[in-house]
mmCIF file of the N, C-alpha and C atoms, coordinates in Angstrom:
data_MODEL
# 
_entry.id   MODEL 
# 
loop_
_atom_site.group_PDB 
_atom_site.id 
_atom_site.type_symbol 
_atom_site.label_atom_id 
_atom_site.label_alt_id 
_atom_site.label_comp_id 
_atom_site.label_asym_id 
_atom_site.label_entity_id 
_atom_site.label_seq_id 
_atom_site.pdbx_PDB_ins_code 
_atom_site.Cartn_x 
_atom_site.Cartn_y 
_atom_site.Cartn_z 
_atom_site.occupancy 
_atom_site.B_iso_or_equiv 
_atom_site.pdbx_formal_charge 
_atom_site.auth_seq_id 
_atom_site.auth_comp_id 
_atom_site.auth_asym_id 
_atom_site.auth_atom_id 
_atom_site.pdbx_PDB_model_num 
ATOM 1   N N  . UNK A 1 1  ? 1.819   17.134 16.439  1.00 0.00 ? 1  UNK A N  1 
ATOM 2   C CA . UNK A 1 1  ? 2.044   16.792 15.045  1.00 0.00 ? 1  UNK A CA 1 
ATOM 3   C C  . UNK A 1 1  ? 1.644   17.996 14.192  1.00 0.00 ? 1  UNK A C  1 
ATOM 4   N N  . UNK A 1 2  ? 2.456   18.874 13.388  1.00 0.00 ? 2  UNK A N  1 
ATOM 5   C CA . UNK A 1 2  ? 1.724   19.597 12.185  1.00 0.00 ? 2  UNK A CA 1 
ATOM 6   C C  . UNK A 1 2  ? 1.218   19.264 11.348  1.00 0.00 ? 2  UNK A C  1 
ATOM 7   N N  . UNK A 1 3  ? 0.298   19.674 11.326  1.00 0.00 ? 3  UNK A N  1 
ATOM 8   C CA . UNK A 1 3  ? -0.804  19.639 9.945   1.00 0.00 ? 3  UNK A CA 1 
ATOM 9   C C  . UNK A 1 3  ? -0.804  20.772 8.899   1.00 0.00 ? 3  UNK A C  1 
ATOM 10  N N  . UNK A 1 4  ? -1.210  20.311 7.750   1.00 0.00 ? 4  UNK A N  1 
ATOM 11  C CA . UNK A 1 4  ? -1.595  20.832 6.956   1.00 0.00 ? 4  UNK A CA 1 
ATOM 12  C C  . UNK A 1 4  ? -2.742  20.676 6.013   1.00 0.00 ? 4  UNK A C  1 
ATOM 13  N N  . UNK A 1 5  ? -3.640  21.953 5.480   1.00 0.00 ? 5  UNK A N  1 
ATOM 14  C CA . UNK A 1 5  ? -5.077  22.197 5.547   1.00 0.00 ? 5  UNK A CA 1 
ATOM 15  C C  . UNK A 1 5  ? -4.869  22.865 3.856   1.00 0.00 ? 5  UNK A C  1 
ATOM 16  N N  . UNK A 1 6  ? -4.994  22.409 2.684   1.00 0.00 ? 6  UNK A N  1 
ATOM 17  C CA . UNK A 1 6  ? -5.222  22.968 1.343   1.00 0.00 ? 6  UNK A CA 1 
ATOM 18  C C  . UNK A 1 6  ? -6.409  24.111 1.504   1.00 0.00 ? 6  UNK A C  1 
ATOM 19  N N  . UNK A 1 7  ? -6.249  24.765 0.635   1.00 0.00 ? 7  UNK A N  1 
ATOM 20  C CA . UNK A 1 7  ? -6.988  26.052 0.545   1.00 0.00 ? 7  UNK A CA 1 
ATOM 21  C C  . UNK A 1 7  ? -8.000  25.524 -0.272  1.00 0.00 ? 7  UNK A C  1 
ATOM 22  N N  . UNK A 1 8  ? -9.011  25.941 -0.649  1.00 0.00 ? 8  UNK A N  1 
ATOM 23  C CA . UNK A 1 8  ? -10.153 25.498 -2.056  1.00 0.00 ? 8  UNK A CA 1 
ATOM 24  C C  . UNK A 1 8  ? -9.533  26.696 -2.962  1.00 0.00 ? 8  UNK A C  1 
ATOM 25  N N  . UNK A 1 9  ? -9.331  27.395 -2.884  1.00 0.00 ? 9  UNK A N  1 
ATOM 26  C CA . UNK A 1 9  ? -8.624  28.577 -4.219  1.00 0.00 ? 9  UNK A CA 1 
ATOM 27  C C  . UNK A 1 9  ? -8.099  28.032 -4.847  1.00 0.00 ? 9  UNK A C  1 
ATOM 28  N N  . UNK A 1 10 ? -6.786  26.911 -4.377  1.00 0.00 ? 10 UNK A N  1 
ATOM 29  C CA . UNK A 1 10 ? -5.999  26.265 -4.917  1.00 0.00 ? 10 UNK A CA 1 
ATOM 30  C C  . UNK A 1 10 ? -6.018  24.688 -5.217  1.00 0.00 ? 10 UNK A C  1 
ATOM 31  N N  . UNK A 1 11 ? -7.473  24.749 -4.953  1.00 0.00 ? 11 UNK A N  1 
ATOM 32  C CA . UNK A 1 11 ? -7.441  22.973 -4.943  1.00 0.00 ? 11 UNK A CA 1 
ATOM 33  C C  . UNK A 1 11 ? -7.456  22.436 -7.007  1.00 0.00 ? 11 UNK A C  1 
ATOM 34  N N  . UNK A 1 12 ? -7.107  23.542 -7.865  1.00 0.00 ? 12 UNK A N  1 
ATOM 35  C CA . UNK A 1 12 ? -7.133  22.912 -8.836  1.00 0.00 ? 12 UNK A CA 1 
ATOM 36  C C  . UNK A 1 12 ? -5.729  22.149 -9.186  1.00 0.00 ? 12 UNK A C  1 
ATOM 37  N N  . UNK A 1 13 ? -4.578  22.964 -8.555  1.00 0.00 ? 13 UNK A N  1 
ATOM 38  C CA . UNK A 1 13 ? -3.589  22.973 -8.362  1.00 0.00 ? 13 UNK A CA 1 
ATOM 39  C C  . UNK A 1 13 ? -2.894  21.724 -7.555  1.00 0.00 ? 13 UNK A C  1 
ATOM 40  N N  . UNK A 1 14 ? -3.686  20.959 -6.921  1.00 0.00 ? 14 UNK A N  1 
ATOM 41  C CA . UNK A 1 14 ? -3.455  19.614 -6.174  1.00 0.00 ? 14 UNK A CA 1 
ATOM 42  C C  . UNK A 1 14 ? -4.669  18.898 -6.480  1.00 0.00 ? 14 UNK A C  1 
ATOM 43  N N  . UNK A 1 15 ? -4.355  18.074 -7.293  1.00 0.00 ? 15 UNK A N  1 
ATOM 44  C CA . UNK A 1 15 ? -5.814  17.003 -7.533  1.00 0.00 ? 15 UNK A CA 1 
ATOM 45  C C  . UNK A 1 15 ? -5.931  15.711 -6.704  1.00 0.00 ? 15 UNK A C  1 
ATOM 46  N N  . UNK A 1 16 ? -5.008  15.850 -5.998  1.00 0.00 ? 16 UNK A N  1 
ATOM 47  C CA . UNK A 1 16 ? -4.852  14.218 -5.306  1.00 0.00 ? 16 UNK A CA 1 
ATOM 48  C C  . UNK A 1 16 ? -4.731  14.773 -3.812  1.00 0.00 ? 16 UNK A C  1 
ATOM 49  N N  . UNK A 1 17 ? -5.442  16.026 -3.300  1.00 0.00 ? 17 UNK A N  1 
ATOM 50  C CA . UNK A 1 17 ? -5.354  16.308 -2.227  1.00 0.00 ? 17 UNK A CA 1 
ATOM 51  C C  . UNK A 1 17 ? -7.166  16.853 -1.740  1.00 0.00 ? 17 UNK A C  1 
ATOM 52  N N  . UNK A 1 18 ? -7.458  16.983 -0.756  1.00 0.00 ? 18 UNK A N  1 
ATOM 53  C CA . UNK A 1 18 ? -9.078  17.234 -0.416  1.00 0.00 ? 18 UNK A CA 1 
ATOM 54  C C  . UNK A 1 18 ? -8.940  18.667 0.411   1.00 0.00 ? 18 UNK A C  1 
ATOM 55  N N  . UNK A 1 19 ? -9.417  19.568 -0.714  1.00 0.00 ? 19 UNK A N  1 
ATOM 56  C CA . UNK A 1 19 ? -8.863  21.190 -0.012  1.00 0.00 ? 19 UNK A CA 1 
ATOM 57  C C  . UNK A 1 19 ? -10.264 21.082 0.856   1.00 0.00 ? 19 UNK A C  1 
ATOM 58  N N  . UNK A 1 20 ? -9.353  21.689 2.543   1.00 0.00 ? 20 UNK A N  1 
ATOM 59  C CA . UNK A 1 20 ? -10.148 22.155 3.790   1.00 0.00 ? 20 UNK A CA 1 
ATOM 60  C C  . UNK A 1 20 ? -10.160 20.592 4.297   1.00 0.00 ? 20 UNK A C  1 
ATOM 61  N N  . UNK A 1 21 ? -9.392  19.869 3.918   1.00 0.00 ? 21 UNK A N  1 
ATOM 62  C CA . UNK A 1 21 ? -9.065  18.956 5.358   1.00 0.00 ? 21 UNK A CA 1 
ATOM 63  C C  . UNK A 1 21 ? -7.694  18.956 6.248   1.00 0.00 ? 21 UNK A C  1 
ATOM 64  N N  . UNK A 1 22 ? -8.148  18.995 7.183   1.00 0.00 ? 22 UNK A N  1 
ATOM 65  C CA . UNK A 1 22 ? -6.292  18.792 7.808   1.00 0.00 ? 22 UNK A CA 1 
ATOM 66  C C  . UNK A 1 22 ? -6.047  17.240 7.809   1.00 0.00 ? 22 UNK A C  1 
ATOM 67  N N  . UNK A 1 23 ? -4.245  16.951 7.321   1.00 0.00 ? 23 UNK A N  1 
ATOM 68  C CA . UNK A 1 23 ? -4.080  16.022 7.171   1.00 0.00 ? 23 UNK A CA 1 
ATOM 69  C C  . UNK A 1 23 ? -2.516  16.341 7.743   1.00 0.00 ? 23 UNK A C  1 
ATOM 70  N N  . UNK A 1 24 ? -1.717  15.217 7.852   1.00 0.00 ? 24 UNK A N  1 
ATOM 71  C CA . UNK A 1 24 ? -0.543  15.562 8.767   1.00 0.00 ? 24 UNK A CA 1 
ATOM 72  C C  . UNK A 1 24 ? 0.464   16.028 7.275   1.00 0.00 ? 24 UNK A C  1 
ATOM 73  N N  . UNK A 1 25 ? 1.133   17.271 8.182   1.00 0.00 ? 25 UNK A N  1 
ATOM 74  C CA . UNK A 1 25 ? 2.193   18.073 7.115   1.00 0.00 ? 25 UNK A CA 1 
ATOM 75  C C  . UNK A 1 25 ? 3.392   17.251 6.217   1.00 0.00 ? 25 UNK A C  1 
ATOM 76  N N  . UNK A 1 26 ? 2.975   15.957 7.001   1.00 0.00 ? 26 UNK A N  1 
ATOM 77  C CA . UNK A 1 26 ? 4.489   15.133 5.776   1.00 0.00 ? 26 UNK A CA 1 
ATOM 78  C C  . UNK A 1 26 ? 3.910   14.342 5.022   1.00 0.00 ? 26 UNK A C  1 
ATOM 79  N N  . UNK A 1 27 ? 2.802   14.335 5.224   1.00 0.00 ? 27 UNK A N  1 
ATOM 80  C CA . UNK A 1 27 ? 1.865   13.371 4.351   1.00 0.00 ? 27 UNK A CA 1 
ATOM 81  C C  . UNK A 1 27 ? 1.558   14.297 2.711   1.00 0.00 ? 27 UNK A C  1 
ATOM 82  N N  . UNK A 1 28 ? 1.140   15.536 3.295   1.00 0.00 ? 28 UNK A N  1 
ATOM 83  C CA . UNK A 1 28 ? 0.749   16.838 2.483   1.00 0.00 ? 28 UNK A CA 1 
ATOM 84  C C  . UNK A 1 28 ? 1.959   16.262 1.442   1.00 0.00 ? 28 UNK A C  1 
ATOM 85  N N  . UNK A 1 29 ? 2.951   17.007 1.947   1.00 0.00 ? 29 UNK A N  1 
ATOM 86  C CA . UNK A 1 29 ? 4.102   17.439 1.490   1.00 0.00 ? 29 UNK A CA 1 
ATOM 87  C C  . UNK A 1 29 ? 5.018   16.247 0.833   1.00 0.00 ? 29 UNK A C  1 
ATOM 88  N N  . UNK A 1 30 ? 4.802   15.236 0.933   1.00 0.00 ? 30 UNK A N  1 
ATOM 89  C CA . UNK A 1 30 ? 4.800   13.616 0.115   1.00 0.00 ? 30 UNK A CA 1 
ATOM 90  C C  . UNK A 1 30 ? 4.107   13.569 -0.935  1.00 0.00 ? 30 UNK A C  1 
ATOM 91  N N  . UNK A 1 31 ? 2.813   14.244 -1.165  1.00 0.00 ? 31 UNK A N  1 
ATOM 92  C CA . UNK A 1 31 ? 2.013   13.746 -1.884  1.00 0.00 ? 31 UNK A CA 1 
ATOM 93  C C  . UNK A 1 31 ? 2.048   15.069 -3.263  1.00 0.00 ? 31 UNK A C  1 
ATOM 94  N N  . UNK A 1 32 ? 2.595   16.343 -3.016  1.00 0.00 ? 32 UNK A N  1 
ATOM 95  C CA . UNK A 1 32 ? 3.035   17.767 -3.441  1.00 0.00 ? 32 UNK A CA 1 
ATOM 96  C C  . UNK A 1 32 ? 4.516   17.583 -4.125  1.00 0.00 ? 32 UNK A C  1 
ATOM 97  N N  . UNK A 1 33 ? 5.424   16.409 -3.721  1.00 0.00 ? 33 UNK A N  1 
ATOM 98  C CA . UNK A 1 33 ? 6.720   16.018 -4.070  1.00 0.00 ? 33 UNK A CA 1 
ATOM 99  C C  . UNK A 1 33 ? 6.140   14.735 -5.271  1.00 0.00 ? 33 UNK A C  1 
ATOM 100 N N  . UNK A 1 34 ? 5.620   14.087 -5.053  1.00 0.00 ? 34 UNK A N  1 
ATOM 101 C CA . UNK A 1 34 ? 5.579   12.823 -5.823  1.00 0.00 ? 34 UNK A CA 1 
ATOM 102 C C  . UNK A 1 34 ? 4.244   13.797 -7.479  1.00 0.00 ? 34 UNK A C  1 
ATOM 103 N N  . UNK A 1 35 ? 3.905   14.705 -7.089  1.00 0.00 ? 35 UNK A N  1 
ATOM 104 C CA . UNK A 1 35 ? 3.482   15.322 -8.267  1.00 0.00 ? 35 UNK A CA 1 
ATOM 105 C C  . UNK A 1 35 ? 4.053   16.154 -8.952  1.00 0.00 ? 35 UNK A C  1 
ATOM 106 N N  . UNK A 1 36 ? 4.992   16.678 -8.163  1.00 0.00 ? 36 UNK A N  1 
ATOM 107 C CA . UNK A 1 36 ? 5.969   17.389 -8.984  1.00 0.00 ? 36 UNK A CA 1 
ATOM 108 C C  . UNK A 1 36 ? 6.816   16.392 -9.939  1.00 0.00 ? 36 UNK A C  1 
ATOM 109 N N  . UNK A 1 37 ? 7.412   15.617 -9.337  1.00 0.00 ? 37 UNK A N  1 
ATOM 110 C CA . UNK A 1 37 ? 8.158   14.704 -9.850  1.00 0.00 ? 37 UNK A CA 1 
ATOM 111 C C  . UNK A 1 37 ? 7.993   13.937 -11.211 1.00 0.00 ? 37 UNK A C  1 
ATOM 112 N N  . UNK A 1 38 ? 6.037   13.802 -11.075 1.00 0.00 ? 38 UNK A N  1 
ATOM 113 C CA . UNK A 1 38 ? 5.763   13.503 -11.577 1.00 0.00 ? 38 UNK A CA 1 
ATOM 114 C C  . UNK A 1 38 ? 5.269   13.992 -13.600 1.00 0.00 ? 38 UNK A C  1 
ATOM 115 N N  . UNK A 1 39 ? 5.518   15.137 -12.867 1.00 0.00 ? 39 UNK A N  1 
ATOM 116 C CA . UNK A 1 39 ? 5.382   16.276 -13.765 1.00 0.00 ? 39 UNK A CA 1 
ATOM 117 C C  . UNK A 1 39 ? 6.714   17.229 -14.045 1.00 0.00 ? 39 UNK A C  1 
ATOM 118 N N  . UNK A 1 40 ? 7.840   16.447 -13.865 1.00 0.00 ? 40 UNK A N  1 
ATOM 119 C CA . UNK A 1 40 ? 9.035   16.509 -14.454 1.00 0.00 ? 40 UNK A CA 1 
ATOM 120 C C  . UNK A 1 40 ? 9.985   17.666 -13.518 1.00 0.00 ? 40 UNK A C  1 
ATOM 121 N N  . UNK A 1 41 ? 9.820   17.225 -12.382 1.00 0.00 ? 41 UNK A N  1 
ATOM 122 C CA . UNK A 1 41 ? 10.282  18.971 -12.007 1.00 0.00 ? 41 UNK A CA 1 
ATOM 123 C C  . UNK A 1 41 ? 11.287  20.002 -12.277 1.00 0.00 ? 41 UNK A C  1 
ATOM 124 N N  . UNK A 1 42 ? 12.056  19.527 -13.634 1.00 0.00 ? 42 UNK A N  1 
ATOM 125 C CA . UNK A 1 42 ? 12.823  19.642 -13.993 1.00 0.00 ? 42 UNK A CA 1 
ATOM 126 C C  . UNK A 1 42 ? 12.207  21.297 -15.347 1.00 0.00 ? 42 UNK A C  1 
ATOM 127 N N  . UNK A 1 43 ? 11.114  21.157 -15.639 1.00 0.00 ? 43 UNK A N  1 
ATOM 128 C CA . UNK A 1 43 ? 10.831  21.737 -16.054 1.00 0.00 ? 43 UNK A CA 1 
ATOM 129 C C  . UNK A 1 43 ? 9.748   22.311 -15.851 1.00 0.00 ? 43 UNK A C  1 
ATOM 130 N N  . UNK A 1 44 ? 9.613   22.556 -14.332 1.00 0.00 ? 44 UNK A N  1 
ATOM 131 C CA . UNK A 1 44 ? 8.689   23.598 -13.584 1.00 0.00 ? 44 UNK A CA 1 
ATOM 132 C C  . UNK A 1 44 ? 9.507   24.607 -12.967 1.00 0.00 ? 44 UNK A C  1 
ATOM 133 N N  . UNK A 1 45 ? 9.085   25.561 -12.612 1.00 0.00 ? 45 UNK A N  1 
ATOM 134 C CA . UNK A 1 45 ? 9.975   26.396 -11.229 1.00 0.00 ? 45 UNK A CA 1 
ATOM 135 C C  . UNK A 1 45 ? 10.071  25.635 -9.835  1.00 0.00 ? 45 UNK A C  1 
ATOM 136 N N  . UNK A 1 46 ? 11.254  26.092 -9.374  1.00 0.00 ? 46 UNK A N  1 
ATOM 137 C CA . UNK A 1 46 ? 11.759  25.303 -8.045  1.00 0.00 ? 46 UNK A CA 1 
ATOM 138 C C  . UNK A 1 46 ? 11.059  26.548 -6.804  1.00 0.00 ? 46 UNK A C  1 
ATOM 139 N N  . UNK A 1 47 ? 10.601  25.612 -6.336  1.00 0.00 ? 47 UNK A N  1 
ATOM 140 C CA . UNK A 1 47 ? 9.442   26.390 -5.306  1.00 0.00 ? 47 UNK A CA 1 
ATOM 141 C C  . UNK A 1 47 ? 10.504  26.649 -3.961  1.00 0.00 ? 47 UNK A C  1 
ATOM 142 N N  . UNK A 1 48 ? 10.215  27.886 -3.359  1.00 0.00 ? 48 UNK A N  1 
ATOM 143 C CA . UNK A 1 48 ? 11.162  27.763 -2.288  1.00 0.00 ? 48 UNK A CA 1 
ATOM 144 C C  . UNK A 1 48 ? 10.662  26.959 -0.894  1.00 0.00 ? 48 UNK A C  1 
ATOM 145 N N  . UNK A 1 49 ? 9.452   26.831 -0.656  1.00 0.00 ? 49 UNK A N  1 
ATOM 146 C CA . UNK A 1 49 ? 9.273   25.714 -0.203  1.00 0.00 ? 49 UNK A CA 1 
ATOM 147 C C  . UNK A 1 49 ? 8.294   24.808 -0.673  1.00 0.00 ? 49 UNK A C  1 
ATOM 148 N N  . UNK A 1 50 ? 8.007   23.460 -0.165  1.00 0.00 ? 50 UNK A N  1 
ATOM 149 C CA . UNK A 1 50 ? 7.177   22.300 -1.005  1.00 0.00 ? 50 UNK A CA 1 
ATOM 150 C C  . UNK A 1 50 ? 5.935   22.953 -0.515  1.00 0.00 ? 50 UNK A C  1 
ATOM 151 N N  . UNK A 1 51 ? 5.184   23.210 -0.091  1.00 0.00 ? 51 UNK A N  1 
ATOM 152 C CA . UNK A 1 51 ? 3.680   23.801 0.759   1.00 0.00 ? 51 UNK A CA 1 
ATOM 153 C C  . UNK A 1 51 ? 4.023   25.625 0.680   1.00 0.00 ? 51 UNK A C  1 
ATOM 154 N N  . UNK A 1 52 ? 3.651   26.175 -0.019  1.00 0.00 ? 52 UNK A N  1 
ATOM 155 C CA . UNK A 1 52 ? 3.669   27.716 -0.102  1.00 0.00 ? 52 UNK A CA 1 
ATOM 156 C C  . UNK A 1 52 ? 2.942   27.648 0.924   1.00 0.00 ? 52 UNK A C  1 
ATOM 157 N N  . UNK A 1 53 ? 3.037   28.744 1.569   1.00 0.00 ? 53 UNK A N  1 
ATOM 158 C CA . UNK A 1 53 ? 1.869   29.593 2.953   1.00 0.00 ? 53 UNK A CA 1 
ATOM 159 C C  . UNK A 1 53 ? 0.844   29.857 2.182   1.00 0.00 ? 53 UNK A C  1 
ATOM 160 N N  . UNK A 1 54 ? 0.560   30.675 1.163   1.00 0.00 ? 54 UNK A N  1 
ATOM 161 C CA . UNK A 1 54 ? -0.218  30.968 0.330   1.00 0.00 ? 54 UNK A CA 1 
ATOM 162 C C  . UNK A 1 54 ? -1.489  29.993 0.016   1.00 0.00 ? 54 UNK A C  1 
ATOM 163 N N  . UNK A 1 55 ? -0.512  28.845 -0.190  1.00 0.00 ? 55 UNK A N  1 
ATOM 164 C CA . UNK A 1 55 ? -1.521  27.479 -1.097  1.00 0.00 ? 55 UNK A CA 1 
ATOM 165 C C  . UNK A 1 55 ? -2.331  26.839 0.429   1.00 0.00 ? 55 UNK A C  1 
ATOM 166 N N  . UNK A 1 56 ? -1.658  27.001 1.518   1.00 0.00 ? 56 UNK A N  1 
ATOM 167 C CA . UNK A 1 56 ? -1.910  25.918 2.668   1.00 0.00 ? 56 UNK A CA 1 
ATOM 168 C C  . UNK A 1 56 ? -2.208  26.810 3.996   1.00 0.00 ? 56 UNK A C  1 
ATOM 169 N N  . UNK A 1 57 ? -3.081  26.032 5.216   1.00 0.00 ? 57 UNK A N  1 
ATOM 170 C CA . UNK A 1 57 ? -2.511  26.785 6.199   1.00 0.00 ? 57 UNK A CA 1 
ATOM 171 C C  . UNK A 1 57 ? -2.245  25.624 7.190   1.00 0.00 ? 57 UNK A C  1 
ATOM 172 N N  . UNK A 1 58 ? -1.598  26.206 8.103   1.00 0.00 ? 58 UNK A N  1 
ATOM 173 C CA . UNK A 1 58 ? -0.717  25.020 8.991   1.00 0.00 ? 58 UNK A CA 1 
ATOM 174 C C  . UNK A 1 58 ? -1.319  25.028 10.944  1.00 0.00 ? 58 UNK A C  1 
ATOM 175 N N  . UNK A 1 59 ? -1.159  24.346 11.551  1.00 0.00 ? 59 UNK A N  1 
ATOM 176 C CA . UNK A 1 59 ? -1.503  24.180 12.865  1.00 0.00 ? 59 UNK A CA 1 
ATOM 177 C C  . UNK A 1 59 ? -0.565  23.107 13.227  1.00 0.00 ? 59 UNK A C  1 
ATOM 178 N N  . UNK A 1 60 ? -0.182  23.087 14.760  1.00 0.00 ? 60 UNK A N  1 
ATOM 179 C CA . UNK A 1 60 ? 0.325   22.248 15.447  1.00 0.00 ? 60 UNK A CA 1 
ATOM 180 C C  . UNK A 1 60 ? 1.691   22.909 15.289  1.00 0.00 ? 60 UNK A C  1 
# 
C-alpha cells in the first residue's frame, strides 16, 4: 500500500492533516482534494499533482 507522510514545513498548509505521520496515499490525497475544493479551486493554481514531492514524502 503507498503511503504518504506530510512534512512539518508544510503542515500550515494542510490543517486537517498530522505532519510526520504516515497515512495511506489515497486517504492523503482525499483529504488535499476535498480542501481544495473547498477553497474554490477554481481560484487557486492547478497543481500538477494533488501531493507535491516537496510538501510529502512517500513509501510503499
Amino acid at each position: 500500500m503507498r503511503e504518504a507522510r506530510l512534512r512539518p514545513k508544510y503542515a500550515n498548509l494542510y490543517p486537517t492533516l498530522t505532519p510526520g505521520q504516515w497515512e495511506p496515499a489515497a486517504r492523503v490525497a482525499e483529504a488535499v482534494l476535498a480542501r481544495l475544493l473547498l477553497l474554490e479551486i477554481s481560484e487557486s493554481p492547478l497543481l500538477e499533482r494533488v501531493l507535491p514531492e516537496e510538501h510529502f514524502e512517500f513509501r510503499g
